[in-house]
VMD Tcl script that draws the C-alpha trace (Angstrom):
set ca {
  {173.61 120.70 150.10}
  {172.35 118.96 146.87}
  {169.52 121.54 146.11}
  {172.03 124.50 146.74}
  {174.76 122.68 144.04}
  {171.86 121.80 141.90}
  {170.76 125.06 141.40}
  {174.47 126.93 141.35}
  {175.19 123.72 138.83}
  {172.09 125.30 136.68}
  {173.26 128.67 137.37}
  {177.05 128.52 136.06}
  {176.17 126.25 133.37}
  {173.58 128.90 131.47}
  {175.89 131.32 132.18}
  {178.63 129.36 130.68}
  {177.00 128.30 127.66}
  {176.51 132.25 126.96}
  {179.92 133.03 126.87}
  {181.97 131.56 124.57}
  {185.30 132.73 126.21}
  {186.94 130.45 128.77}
  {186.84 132.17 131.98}
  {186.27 131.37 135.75}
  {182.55 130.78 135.32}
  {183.92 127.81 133.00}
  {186.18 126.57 135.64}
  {183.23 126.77 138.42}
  {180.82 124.73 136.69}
  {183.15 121.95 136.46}
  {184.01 122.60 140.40}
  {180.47 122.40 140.99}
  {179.94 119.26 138.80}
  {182.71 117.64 140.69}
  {181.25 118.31 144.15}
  {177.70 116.85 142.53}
  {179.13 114.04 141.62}
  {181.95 113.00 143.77}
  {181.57 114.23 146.96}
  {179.36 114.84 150.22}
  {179.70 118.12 151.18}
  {179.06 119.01 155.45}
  {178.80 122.27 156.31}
  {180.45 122.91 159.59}
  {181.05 126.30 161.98}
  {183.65 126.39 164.74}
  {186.34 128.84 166.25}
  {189.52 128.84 168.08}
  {192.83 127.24 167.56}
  {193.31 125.85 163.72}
  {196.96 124.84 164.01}
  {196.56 121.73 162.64}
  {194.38 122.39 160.49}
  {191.01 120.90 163.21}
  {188.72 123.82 162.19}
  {189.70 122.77 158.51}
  {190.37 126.44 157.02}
  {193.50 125.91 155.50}
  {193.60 124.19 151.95}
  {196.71 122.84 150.40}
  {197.64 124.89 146.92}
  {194.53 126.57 147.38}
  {196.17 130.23 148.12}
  {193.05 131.97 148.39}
  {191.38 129.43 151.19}
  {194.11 129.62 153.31}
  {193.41 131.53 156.88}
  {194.94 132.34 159.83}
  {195.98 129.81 162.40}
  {193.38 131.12 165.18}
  {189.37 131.94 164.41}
  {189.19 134.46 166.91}
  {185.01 134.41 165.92}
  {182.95 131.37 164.91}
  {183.24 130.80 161.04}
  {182.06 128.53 158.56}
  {183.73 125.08 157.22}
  {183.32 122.80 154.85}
  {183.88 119.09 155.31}
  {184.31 117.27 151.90}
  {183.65 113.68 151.57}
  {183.64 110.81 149.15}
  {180.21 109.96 147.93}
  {179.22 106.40 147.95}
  {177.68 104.48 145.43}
  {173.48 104.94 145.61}
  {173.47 101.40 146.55}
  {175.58 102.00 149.70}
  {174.08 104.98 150.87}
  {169.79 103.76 150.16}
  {168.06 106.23 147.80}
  {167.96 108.86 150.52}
  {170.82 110.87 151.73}
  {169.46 110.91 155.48}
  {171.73 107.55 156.13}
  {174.24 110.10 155.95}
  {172.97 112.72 158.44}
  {175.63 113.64 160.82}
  {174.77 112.35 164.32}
  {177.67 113.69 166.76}
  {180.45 116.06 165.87}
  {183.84 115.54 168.25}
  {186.52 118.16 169.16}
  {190.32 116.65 170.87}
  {193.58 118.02 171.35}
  {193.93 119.16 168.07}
  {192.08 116.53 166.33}
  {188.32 116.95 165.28}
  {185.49 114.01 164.05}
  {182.07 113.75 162.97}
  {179.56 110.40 163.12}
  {177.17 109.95 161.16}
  {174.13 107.77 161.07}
  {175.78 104.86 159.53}
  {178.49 104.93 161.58}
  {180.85 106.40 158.98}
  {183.35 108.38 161.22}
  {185.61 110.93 159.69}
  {188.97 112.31 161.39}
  {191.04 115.08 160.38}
  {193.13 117.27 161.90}
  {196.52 116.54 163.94}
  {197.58 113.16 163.34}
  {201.41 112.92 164.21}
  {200.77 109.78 166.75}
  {197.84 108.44 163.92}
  {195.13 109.96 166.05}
  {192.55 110.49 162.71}
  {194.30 106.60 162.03}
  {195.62 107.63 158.49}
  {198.99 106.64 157.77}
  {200.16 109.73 156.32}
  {200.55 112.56 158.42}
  {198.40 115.45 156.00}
  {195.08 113.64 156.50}
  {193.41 116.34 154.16}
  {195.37 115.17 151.07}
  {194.66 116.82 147.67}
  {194.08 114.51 145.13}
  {194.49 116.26 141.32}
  {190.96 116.13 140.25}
  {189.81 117.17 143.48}
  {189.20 121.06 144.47}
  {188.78 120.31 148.18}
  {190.71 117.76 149.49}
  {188.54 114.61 150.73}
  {188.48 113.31 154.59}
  {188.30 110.01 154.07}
  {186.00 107.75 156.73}
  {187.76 105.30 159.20}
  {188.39 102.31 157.45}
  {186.85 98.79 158.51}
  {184.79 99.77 161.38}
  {181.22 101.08 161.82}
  {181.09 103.30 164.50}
  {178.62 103.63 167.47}
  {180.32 106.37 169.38}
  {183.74 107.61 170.26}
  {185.99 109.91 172.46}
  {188.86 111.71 171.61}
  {191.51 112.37 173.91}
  {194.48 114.79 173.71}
  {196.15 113.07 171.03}
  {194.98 109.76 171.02}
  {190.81 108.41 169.87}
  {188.74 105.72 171.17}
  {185.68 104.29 169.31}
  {182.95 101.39 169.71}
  {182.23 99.19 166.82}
  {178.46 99.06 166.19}
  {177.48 95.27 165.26}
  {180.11 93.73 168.08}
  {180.09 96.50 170.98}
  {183.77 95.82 171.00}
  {186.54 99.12 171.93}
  {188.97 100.71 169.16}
  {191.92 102.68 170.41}
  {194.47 104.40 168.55}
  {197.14 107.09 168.78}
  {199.65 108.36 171.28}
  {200.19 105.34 173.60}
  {202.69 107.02 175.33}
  {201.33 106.42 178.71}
  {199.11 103.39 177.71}
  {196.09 105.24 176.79}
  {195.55 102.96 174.05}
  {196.67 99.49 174.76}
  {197.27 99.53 179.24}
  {201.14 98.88 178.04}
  {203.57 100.07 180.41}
  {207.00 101.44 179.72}
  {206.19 101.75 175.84}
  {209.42 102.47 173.79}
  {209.22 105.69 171.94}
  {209.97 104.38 168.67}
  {206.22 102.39 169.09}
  {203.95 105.13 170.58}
  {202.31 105.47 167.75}
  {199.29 102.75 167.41}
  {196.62 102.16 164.27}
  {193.50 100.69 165.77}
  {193.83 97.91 168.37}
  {191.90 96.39 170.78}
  {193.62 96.25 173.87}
  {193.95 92.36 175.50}
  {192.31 92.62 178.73}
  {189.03 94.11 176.50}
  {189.13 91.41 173.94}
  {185.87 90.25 175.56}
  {184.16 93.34 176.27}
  {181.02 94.66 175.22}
  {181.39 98.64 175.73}
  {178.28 100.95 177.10}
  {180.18 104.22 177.80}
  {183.61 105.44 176.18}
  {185.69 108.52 177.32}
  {188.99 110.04 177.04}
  {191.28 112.51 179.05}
  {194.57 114.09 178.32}
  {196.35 110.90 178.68}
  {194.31 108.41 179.91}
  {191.36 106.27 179.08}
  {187.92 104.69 180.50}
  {184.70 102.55 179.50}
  {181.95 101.39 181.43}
  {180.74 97.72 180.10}
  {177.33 96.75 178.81}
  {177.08 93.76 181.24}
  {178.34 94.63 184.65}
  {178.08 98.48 184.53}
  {182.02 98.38 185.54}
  {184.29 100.90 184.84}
  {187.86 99.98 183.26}
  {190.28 102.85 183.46}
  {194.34 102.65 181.75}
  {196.90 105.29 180.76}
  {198.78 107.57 183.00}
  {198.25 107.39 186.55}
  {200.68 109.91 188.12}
  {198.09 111.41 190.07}
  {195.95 108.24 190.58}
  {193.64 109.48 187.59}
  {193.12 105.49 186.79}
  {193.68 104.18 189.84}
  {196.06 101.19 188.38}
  {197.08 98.72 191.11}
  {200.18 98.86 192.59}
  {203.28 97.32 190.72}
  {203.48 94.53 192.81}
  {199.83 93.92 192.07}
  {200.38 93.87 188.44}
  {201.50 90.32 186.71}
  {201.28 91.13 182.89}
  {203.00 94.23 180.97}
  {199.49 95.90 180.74}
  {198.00 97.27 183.63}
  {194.10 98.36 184.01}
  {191.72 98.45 187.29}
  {188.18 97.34 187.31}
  {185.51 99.29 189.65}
  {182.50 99.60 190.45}
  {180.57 100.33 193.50}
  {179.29 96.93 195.17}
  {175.64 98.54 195.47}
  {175.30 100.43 192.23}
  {176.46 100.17 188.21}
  {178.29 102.68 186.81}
  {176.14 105.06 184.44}
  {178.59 107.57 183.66}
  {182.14 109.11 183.14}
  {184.18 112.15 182.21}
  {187.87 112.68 182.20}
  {190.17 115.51 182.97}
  {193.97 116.06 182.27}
  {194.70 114.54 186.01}
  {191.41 113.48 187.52}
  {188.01 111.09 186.75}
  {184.38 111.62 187.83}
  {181.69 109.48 187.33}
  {177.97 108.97 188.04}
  {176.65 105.67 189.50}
  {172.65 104.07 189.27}
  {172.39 105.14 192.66}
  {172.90 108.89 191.81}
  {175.70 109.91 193.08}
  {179.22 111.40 192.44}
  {182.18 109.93 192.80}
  {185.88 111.29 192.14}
  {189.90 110.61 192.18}
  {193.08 111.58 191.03}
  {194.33 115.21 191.30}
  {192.63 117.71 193.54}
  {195.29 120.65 193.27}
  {192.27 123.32 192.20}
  {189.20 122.13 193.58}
  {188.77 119.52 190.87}
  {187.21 116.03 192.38}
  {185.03 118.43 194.51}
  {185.20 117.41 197.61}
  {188.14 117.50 200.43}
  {191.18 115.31 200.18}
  {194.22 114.50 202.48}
  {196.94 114.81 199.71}
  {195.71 116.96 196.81}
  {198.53 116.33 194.49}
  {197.40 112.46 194.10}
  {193.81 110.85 195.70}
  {193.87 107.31 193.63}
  {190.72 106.10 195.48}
  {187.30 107.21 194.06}
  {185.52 108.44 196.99}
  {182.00 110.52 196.63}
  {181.03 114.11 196.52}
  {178.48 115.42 198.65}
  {175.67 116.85 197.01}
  {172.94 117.09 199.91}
  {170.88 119.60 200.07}
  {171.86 120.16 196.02}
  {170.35 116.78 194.72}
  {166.21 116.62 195.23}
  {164.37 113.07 195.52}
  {162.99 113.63 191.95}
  {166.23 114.89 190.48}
  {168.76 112.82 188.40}
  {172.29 112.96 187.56}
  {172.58 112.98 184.04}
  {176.04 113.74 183.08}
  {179.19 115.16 183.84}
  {181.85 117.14 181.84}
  {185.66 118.05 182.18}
  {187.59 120.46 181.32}
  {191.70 119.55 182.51}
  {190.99 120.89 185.36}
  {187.63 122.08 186.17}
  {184.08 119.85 186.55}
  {180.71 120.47 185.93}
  {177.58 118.09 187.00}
  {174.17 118.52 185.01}
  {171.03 117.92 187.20}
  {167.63 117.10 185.14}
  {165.17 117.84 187.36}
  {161.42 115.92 187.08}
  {159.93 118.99 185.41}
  {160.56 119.88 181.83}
  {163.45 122.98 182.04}
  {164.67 122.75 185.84}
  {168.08 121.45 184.77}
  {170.39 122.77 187.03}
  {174.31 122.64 187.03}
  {177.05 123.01 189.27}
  {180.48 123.22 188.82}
  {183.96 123.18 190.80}
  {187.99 122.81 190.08}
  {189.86 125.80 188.18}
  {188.72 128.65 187.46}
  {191.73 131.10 187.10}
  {190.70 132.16 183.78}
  {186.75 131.61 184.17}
  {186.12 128.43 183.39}
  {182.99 128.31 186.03}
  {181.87 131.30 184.31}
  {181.68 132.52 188.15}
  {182.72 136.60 187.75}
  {185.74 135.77 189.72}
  {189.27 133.98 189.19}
  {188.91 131.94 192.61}
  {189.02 128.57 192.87}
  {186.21 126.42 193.64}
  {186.96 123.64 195.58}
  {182.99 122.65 196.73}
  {180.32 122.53 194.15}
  {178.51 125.56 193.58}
  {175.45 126.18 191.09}
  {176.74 127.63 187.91}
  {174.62 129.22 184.93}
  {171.53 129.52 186.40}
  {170.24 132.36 184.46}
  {170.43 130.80 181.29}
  {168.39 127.76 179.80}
  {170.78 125.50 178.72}
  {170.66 122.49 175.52}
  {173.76 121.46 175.66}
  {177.19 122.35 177.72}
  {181.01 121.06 176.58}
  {184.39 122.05 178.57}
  {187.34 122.49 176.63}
  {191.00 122.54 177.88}
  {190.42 125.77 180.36}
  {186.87 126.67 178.97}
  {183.06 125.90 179.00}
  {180.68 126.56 176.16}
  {176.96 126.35 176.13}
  {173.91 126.85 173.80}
  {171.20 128.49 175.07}
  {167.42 127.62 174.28}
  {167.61 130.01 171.65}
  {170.15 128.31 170.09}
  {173.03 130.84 171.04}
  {176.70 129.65 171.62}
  {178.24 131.13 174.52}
  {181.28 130.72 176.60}
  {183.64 131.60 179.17}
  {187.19 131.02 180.37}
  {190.60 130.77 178.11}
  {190.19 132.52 174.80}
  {193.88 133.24 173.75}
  {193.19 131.65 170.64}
  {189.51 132.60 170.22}
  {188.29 129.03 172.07}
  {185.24 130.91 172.99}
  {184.64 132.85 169.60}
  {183.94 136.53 171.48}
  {186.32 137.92 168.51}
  {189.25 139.11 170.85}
  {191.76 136.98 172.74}
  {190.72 138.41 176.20}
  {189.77 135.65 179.02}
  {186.10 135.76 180.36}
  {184.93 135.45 183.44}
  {181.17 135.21 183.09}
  {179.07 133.50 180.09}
  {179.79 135.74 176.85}
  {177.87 135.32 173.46}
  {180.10 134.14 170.58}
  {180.32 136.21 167.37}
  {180.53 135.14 163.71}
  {178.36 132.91 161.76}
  {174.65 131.47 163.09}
  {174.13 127.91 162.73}
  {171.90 126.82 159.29}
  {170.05 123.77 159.17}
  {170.25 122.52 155.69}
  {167.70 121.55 153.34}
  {165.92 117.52 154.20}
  {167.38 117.53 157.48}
  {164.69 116.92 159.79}
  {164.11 116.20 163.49}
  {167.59 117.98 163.85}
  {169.44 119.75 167.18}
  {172.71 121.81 167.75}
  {175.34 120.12 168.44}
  {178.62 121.53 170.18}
  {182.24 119.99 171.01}
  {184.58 121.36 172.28}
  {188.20 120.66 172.47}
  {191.67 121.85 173.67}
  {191.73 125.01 172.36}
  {189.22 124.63 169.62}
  {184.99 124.21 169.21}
  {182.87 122.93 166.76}
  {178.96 123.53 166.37}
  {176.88 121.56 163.64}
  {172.85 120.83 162.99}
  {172.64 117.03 163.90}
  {169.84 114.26 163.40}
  {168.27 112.94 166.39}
}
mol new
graphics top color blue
foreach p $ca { graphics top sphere $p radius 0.5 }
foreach p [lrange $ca 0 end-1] q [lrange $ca 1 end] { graphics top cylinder $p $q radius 0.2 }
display resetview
């Protein structure tokens, strides 16, 4: 970013100097000098929804930056930030790097190195935790608005939920929440009033003493796994046993939360849905609860509408000795399992749930209540579900996706659902200059997707 300004910089100013009118070459130069000077500039490309403003394509009175409120292919963003003083950010700008780009509801994030994380985007229950509710603010002297970092925390990772974000603070391992507490996603409370759903960051009381591994958030409700015991905490709705909170005779305080674990295994991973929870123990295997009303916890269930009581997924004759559970990913209704097998490029990954608009990328609009292997033509870097969707980029560095696409969510450039793997159109990712050791990131969100080079 700094060679390209540094050379438009020498550009407009030689041009400026030989004209002696005022005109907009005048008025660019100073842009440009302003950008130089104040800001960090991130270059960003993503598609889909952009109704509040996530894809950041709409500029405050800036009439000619303003788009539509759907990016029906992927397009190019730009994320301005406040530059530091030299003595904050070292003598090299790779402190700054961006290390993992988020997508929610309608919210979007990036992390960098540092652990400077920047929100923007829908913020009506302080989801990007800025008091006012147009987080992309225009200050006078400022051509593009800045997104200002989250104050008073460095940041280790995060999730964002629907409309609610969860992060870990880097030096004390300790959780952040803060948003829509509506159902207790961000503090276990029960019953909240709606004048007080709306909650700047927190720490919720029963994880005062916590030190967090993993971090993830659904629709609604919320999990981490801790650094000492590998136990999973889940809070936040529970209408279809999602969190499996104890019973209301069980509970004695006005938050509730349930600790689990398996007694033979830690927990190593965790994904969340609108209605239902996976997660991956040290032992390999699959375990699911809450709603099963599509397919979605993979396995058979007595009552589909609610199955509170994580119970595991059979994936024999699918999981080899050598293979490895790596991760898992949900869409709000739809799951998908990534197997790393011991060679280099035998990933495998199966899916199951809904898949009424494509989401399993299956050719069909059936159901899939078992898992199934999924995508196994293509080689795969890196997979993300949205709301009703699943995007992938391919070892060539291609975005592709399938599924709901009303709004563009899987950049094909029309708003027609698809129902196998389709190659995005638009912009191609661009690594810029002095970023090394980099990959392509993706997130994607509820109607909404977000690609970026990021540092290793």
């Amino acid at each position: 970013n700094d060679v390209y300004l540094n050379n438009l910089d020498q550009f407009l100013n030689k041009t400026a100097t030989e004209n002696t009118t005022k005109d907009d070459t005048q008025t660019l130069a100073a842009m440009v000098r302003s950008f130089q000077n104040d800001s960090r500039l991130y270059f960003l490309s993503g598609g889909g929804s952009n109704q509040h403003n996530q894809l950041l394509l709409n500029r405050p009175n800036i009439d000619s930056l303003i788009q539509a409120d759907d990016a029906h292919t992927r397009t190019n963003f730009v994320l301005p930030t406040r530059r530091t003083s030299k003595e904050e950010d070292g003598n090299s700008s790779n402190n700054n790097g961006p290390k993992v780009i988020y997508a929610g509801g309608g919210h979007s994030g990036m992390l960098t190195k540092n652990g400077k994380l920047y929100l923007w985007g829908w913020n009506e229950n302080l989801q990007c935790a800025v008091q006012k509710h147009n987080v992309a603010a225009r200050d006078d002297d400022q051509p593009l608005p800045f997104i200002e970092q989250l104050k008073s925390i460095t940041v280790e990772k995060a999730a964002l939920g629907f409309s609610h974000t969860l992060v870990v603070e880097k030096q004390t391992g300790k959780l952040f929440a803060f948003g829509n507490d509506v159902r207790g996603q961000v503090t276990g409370r029960q019953k909240v009033p709606s004048s007080d759903i709306s909650v700047p960051p927190v720490t919720p009381e029963f994880l005062q003493h916590e030190k967090v591994e993993i971090v993830a958030a659904g629709l609604f409700h919320s999990a981490i796994v801790t650094q000492k015991d590998g136990e999973l905490i889940t809070f936040g709705c529970d209408r279809f046993g999602q969190s499996n909170l104890p019973k209301d005779e069980e509970s004695t305080t006005t938050t509730t939360y349930r600790r689990w674990k398996p007694n033979d295994a830690r927990i190593v991973g965790v994904a969340l849905g609108r209605r239902h929870t996976v997660v991956i123990d040290s032992l390999n295997r699959i375990w699911t609860f809450g709603e099963n009303k599509y397919g979605q916890l993979g396995r058979t269930s007595k009552e589909k509408k609610k199955d509170p009581i994580p119970s595991i997924v059979d994936m024999k004759g699918k999981i080899g000795e050598d293979d490895t559970v790596v991760a898992v990913y949900c869409g709000w209704s739809h799951t998908i399992i990534h197997i790393e097998g011991q060679e280099k490029g035998s990933d495998r990954f199966f899916g199951f749930g809904r898949n009424d608009k494509g989401q399993l990328g299956t050719g069909n609009n059936q159901h899939v209540n078992l898992p199934i292997e999924i995508f196994s033509d293509k080689k795969i870097k890196s997979i993300g579900c949205g709301s009703e969707s699943t995007m992938i980029i391919d070892g060539e560095d291609q975005v592709w996706g399938c599924g709901w696409n009303e709004h563009g969510n899987i950049g094909t450039g029309d708003k027609e659902d698809a129902f196998h793997l389709s190659p995005t159109r638009g912009v191609k990712t661009c690594t810029p200059p002095g970023m090394k050791n980099t990959k392509v990131a993706l997130a994607v969100g509820g109607a909404h997707y977000i690609v970026a080079p990021v540092e290793i």
